[in-house]
Backbone as CSV, one residue per row, in Angstrom:
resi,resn,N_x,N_y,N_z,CA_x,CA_y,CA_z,C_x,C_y,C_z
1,UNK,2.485,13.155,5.803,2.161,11.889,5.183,1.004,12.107,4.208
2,UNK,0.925,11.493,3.286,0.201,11.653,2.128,-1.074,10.498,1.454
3,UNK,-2.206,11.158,2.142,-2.950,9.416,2.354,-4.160,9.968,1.128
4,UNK,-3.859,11.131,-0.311,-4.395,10.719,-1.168,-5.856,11.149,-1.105
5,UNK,-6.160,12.117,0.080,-7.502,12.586,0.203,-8.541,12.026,0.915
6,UNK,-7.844,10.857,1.756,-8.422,9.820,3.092,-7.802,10.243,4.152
7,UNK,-9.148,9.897,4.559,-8.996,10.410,6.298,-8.286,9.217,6.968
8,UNK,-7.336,9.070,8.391,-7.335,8.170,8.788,-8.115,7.109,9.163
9,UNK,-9.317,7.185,9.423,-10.467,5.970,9.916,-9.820,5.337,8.236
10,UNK,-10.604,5.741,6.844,-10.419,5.247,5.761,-9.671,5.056,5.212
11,UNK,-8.105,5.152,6.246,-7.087,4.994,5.462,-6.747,3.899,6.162
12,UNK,-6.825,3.016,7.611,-7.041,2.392,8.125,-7.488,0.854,7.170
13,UNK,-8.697,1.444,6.987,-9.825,0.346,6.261,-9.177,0.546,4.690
14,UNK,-8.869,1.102,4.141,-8.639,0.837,2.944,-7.139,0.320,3.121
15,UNK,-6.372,0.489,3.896,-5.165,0.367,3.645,-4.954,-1.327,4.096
16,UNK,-5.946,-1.394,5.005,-6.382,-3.298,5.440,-6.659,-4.066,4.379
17,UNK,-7.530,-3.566,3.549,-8.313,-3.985,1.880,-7.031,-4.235,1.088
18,UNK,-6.305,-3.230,1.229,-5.204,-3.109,0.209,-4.068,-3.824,0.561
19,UNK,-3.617,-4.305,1.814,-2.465,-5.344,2.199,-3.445,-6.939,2.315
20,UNK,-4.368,-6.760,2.440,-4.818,-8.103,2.439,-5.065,-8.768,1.006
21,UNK,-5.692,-7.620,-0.195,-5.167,-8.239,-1.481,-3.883,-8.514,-2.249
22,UNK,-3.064,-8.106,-1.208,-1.174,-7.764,-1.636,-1.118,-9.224,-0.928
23,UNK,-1.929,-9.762,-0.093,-1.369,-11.269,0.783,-1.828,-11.847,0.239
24,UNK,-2.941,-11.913,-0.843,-3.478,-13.233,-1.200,-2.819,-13.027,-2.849
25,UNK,-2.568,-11.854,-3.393,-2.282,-12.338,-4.910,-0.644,-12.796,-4.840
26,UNK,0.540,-12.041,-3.224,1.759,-12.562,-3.408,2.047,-13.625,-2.418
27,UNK,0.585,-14.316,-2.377,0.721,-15.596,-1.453,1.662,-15.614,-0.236
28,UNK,1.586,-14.126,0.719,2.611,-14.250,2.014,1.626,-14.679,2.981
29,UNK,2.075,-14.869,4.301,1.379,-15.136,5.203,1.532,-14.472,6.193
30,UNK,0.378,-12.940,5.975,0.624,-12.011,7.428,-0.370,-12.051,8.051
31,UNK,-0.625,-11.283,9.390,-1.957,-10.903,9.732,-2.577,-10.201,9.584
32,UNK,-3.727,-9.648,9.958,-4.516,-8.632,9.723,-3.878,-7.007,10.428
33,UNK,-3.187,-7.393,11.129,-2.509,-5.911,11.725,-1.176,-5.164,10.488
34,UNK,-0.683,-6.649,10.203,0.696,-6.396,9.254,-0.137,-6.059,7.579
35,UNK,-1.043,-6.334,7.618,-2.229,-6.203,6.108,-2.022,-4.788,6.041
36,UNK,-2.593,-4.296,7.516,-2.820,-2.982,7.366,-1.291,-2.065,7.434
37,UNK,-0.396,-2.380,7.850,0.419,-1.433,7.880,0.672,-1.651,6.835
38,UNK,1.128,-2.385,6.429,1.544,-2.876,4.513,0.611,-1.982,3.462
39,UNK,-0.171,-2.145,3.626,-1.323,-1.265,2.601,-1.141,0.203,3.127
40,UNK,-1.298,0.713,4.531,-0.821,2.343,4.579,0.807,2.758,4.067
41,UNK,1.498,2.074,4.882,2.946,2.127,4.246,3.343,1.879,3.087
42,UNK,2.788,0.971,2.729,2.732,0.740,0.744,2.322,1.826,-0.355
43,UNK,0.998,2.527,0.517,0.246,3.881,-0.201,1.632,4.906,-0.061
44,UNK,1.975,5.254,0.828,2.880,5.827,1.454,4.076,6.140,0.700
45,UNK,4.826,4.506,0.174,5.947,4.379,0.403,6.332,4.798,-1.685
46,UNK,5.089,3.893,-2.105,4.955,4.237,-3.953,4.794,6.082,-4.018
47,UNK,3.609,6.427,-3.523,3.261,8.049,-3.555,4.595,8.525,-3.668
48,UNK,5.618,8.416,-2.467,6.785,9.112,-2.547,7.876,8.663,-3.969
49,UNK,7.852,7.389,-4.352,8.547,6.981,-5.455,8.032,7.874,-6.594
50,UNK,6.558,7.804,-6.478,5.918,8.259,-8.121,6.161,9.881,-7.930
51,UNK,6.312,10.547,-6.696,6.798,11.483,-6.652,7.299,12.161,-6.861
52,UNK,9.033,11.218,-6.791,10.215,11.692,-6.798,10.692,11.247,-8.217
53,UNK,10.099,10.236,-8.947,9.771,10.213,-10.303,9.557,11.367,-11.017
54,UNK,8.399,12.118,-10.275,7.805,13.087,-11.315,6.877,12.347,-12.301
55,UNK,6.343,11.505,-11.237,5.087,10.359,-12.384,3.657,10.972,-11.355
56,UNK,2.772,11.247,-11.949,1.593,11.972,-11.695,0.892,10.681,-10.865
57,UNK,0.426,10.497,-9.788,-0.378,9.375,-9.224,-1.413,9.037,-9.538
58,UNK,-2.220,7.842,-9.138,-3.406,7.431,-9.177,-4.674,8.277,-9.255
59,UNK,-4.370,9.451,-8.680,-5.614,10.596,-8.566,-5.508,10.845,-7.110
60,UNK,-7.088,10.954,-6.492,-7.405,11.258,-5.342,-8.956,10.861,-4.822
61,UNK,-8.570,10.019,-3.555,-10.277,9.401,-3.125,-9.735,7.670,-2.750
62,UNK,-10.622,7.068,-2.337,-10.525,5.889,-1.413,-10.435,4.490,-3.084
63,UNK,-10.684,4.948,-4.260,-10.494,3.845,-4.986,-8.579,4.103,-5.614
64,UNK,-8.010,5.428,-5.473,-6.469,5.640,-5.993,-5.868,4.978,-4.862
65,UNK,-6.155,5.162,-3.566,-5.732,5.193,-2.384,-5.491,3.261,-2.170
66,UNK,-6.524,2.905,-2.588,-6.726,1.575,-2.420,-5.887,0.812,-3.641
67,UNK,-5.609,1.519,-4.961,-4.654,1.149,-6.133,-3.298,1.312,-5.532
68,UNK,-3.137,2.141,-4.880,-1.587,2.437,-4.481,-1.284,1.735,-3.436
69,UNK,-2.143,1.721,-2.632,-1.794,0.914,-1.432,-1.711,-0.653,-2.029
70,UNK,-2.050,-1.776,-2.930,-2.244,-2.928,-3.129,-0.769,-2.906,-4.073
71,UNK,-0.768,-1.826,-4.880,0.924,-2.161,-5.719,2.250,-2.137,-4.646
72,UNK,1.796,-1.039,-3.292,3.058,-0.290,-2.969,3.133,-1.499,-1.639
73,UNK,1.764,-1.910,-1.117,2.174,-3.706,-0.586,2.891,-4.600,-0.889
74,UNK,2.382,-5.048,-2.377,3.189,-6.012,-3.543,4.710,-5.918,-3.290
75,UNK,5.116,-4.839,-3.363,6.287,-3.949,-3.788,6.982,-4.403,-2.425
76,UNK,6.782,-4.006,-1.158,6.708,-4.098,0.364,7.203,-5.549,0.720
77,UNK,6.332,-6.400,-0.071,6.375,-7.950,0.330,7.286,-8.488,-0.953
78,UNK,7.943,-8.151,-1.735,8.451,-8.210,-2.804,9.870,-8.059,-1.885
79,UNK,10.159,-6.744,-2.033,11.737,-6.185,-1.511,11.967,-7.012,0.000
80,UNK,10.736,-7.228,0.855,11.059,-8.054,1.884,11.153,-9.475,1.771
81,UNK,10.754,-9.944,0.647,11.242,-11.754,0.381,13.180,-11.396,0.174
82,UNK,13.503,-10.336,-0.719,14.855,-10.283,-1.394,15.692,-10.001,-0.370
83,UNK,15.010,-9.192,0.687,16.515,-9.148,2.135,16.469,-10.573,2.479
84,UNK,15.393,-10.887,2.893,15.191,-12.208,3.652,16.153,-13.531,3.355
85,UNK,16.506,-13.659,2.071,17.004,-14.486,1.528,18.289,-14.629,1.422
């Protein structure tokens, strides 16, 4: 798994930072446990897209980590409104 040069404690906390701004700019309503998996799995889930792209990432350190994790949330809570429906 590819957490971008964060340790788990900070991937934890950033990845909380990063699903909780993915809940308030795509107005869902999760909790603080689902914040955080959303923001690690989101970091997670883009890294492997921009990957397999062959698109160079955000960099490396707790402010890329925290960019990827808040798009790859978005993205997360995005594709999960479109099954839902």
């Amino acid at each position: 798994m590819h957490l971008n040069g964060v340790g788990w404690i900070a991937a934890i906390i950033i990845g909380g930072l990063a699903g909780w701004l993915a809940e308030m700019v795509m107005k869902s309503n999760t909790g603080i446990f689902m914040n955080i998996i959303m923001g690690i799995v989101g970091a997670v889930v883009l890294n492997a897209i921009l990957q397999a792209l062959n698109i160079q990432s955000f960099g490396v350190g707790w402010v890329a980590y925290l960019i990827t994790g808040f798009i790859g949330a978005c993205l997360l809570i995005f594709v999960g409104r479109l099954v839902r429906r």
